[in-house]
C-alpha positions as CSV (number, residue, x, y, z in Angstrom):
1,X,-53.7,-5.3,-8.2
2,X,-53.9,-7.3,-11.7
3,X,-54.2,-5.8,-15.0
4,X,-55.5,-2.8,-16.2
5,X,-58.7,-1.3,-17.4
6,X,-62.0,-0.5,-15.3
7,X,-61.5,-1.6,-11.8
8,X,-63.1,-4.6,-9.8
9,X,-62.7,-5.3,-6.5
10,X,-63.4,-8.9,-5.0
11,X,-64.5,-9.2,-1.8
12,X,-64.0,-12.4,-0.1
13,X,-66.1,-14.0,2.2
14,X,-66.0,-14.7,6.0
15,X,-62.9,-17.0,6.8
16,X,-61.9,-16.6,3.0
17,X,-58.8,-14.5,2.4
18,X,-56.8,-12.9,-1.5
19,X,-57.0,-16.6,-2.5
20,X,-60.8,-16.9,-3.1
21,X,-60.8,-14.9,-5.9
22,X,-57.6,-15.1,-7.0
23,X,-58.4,-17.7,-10.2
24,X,-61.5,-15.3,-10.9
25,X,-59.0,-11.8,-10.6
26,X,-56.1,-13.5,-12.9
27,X,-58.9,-14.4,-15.6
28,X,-60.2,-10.9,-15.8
29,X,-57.1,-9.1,-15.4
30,X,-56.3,-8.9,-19.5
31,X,-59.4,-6.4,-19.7
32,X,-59.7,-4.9,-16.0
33,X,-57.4,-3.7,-13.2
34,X,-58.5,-6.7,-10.2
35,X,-58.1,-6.0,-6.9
36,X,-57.6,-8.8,-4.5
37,X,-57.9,-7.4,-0.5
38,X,-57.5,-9.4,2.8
39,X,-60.0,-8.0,4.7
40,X,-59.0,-7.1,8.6
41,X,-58.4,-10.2,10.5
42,X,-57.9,-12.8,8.0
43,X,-55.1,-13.9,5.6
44,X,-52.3,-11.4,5.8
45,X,-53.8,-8.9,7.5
46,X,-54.3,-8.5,11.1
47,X,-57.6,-7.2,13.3
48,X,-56.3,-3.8,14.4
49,X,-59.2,-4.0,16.9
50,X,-62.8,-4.6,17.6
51,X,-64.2,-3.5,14.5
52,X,-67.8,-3.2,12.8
53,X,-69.4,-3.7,9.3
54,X,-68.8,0.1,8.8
55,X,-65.2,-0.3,10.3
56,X,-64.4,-2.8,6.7
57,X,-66.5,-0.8,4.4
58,X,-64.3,2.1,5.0
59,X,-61.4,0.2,4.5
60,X,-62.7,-0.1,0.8
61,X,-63.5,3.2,0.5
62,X,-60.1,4.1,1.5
63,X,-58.0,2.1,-1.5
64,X,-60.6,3.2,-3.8
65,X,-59.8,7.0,-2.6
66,X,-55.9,5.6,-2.4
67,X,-56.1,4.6,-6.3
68,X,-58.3,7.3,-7.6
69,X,-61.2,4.3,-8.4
70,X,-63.5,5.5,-9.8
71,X,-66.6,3.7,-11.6
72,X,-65.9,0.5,-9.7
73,X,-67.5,-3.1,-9.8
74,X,-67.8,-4.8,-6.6
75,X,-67.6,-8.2,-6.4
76,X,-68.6,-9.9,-2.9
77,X,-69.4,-13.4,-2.0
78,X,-71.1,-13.7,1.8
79,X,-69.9,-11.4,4.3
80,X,-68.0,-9.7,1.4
81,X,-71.6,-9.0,-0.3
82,X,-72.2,-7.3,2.8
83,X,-69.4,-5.0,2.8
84,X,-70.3,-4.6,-1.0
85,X,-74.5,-3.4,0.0
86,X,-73.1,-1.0,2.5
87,X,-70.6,0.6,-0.3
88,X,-73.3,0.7,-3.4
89,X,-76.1,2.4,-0.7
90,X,-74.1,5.1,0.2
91,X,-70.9,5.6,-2.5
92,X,-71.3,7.2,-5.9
93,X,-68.3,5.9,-7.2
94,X,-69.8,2.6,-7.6
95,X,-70.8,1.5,-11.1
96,X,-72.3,-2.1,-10.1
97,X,-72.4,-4.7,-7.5
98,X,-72.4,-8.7,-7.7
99,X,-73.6,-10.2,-4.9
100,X,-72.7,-14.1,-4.5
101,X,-74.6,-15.8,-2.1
102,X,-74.2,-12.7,0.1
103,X,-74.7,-12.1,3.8
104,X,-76.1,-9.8,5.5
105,X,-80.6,-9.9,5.3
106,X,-82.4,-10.5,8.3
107,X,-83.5,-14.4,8.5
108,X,-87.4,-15.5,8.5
109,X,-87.9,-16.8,11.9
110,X,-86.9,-20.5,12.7
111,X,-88.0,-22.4,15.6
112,X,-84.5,-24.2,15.6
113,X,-82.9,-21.0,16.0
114,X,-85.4,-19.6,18.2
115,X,-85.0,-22.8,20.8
116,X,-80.8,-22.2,20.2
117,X,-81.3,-18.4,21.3
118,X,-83.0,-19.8,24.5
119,X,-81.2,-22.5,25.8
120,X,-78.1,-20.1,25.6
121,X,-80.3,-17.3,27.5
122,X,-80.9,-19.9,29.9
123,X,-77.2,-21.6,30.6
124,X,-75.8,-17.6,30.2
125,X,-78.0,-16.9,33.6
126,X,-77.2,-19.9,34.9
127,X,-73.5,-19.6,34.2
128,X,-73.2,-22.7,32.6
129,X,-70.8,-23.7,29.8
130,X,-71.2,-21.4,26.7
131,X,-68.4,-23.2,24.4
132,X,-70.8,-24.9,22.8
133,X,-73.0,-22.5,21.7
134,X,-72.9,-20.4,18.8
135,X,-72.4,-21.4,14.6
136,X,-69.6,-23.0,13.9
137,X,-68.0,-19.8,12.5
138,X,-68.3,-18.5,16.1
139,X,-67.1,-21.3,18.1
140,X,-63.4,-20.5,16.1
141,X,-62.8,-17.3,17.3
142,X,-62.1,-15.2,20.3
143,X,-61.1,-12.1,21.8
144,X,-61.8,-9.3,19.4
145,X,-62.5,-11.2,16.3
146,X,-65.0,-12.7,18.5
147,X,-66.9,-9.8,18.9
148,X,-66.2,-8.5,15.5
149,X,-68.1,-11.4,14.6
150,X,-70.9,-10.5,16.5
151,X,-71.1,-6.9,15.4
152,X,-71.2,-7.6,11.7
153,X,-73.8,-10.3,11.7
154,X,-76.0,-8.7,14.0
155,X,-76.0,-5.7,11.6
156,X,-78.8,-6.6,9.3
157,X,-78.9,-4.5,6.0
158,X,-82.8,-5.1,4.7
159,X,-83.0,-1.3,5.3
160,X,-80.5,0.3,2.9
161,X,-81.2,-2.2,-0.3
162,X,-83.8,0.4,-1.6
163,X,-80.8,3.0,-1.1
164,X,-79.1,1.3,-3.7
165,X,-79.0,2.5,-7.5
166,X,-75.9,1.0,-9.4
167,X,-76.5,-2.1,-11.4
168,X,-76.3,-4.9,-9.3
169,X,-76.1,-8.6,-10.7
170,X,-77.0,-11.5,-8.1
171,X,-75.2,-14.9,-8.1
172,X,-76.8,-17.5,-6.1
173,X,-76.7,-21.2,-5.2
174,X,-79.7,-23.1,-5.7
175,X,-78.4,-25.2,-2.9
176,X,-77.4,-22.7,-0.5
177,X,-78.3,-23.7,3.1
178,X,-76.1,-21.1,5.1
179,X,-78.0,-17.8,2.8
180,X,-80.8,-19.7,1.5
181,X,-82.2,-18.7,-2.1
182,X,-85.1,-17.1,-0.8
183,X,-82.6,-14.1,0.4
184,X,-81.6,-13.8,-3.4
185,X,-85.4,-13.2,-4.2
186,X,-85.6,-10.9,-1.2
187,X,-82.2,-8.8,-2.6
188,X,-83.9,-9.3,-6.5
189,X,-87.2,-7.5,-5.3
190,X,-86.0,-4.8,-3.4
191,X,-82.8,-3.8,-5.3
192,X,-84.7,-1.2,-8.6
193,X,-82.0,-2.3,-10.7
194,X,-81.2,-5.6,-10.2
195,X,-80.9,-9.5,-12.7
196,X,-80.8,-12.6,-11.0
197,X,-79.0,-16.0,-11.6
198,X,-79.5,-19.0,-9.9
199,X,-76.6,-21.5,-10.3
200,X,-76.7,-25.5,-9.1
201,X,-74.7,-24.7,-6.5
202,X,-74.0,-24.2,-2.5
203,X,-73.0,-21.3,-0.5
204,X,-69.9,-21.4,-2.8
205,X,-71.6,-21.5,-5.8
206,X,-69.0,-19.7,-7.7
207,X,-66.3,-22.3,-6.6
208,X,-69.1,-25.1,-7.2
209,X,-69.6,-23.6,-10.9
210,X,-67.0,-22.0,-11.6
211,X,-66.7,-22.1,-15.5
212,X,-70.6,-21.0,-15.8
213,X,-69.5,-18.4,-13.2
214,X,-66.8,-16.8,-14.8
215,X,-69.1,-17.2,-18.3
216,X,-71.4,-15.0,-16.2
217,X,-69.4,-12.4,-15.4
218,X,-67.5,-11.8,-18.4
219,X,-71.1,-11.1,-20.2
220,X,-72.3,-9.8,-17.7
221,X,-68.8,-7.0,-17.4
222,X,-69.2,-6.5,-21.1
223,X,-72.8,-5.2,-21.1
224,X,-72.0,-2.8,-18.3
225,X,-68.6,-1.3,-19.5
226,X,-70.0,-0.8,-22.7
């Protein structure tokens, strides 16, 4: 924890670790108190077991219940924007969520990824060599982060956005290829109280533009904490 004042919580992404949004949590720790978390299986902290989406929302739920938070801004960039929907749909101790180029929608169907899903159906039955299937993210892992894996991005959350009443600003790159921009529109129209920014970036768009970022936020924090 940095700082002191209304809490924020940043939520790294998938592979990420304390150090994504460490520049981003020192900035805004002379007006907030930042909290910087390793989610389960990455950085410092180890995977206890097979776990689910549910399994690391929790795990928020229980510092913010360990620190008395109350009134908290999420901030989540890819799988961490999914842990971040799940919170805002169900807790009432959110006060907004910022989802950067976040995880988590169901994808329009692709005929690339529709012939990948069938060729691996095929060499599965035939019990042919699987190492090479799978997203690059996938192909790292094994044992139970490898299934973790699974679990979380085979939970789609298009269901709960209409669940969700905090404030919720959404930070995308124009040049996102891994959660393309049309997901931001999709979030945008089905979150009731929601702004969107588009930033000329990648799937890291808050590394890629990172001064405009932080500019964003630091508005954006001073209209809702008013």
């Amino acid at each position: 924890m940095l700082g002191q004042g209304r809490d924020v919580i940043f939520l790294h992404g998938w592979g990420g670790s304390v150090d994504s949004f460490r520049g981003a949590a020192e900035y805004f720790s002379k007006d907030y108190r930042c909290t910087l978390v390793d989610f389960y299986g990455f950085g410092a902290s180890e995977l206890p077991k097979v776990l689910t989406l549910d399994d690391y929302a929790l795990a928020i739920e229980e510092i913010m219940e360990t620190y008395s938070m109350r009134d908290v801004i999420l901030v989540g960039h890819s799988f961490g924007g999914r842990v971040a929907i799940l919170l805002a749909a169900r807790n009432l101790n959110i006060k907004s969520i910022v989802l950067v180029d976040s995880a988590g929608l169901k994808p329009r169907f692709s005929l690339k990824k529709a012939k990948r899903k069938l060729i691996f159906k095929i060499k599965k039955a035939l019990r042919m060599d699987l190492s090479n299937c799978g997203s690059e993210d996938y192909k790292k892992l094994s044992g139970d982060m490898r299934q973790t894996f699974k679990n979380v991005i085979n939970f789609h959350l298009d269901g709960y956005l209409d669940k969700i009443q905090c404030q919720t600003l959404i930070i995308w790159g124009k040049y996102d290829k891994d959660t393309p921009p049309y997901m931001a529109r999709r979030l945008h129209k089905r979150i009731y109280n929601s702004g969107i920014v588009f930033l000329r970036g990648g799937h890291y768009s808050y590394l890629d533009c990172y001064n405009q970022f932080l500019a964003i936020l630091r508005s954006y924090f001073g209209d809702i904490c008013r």
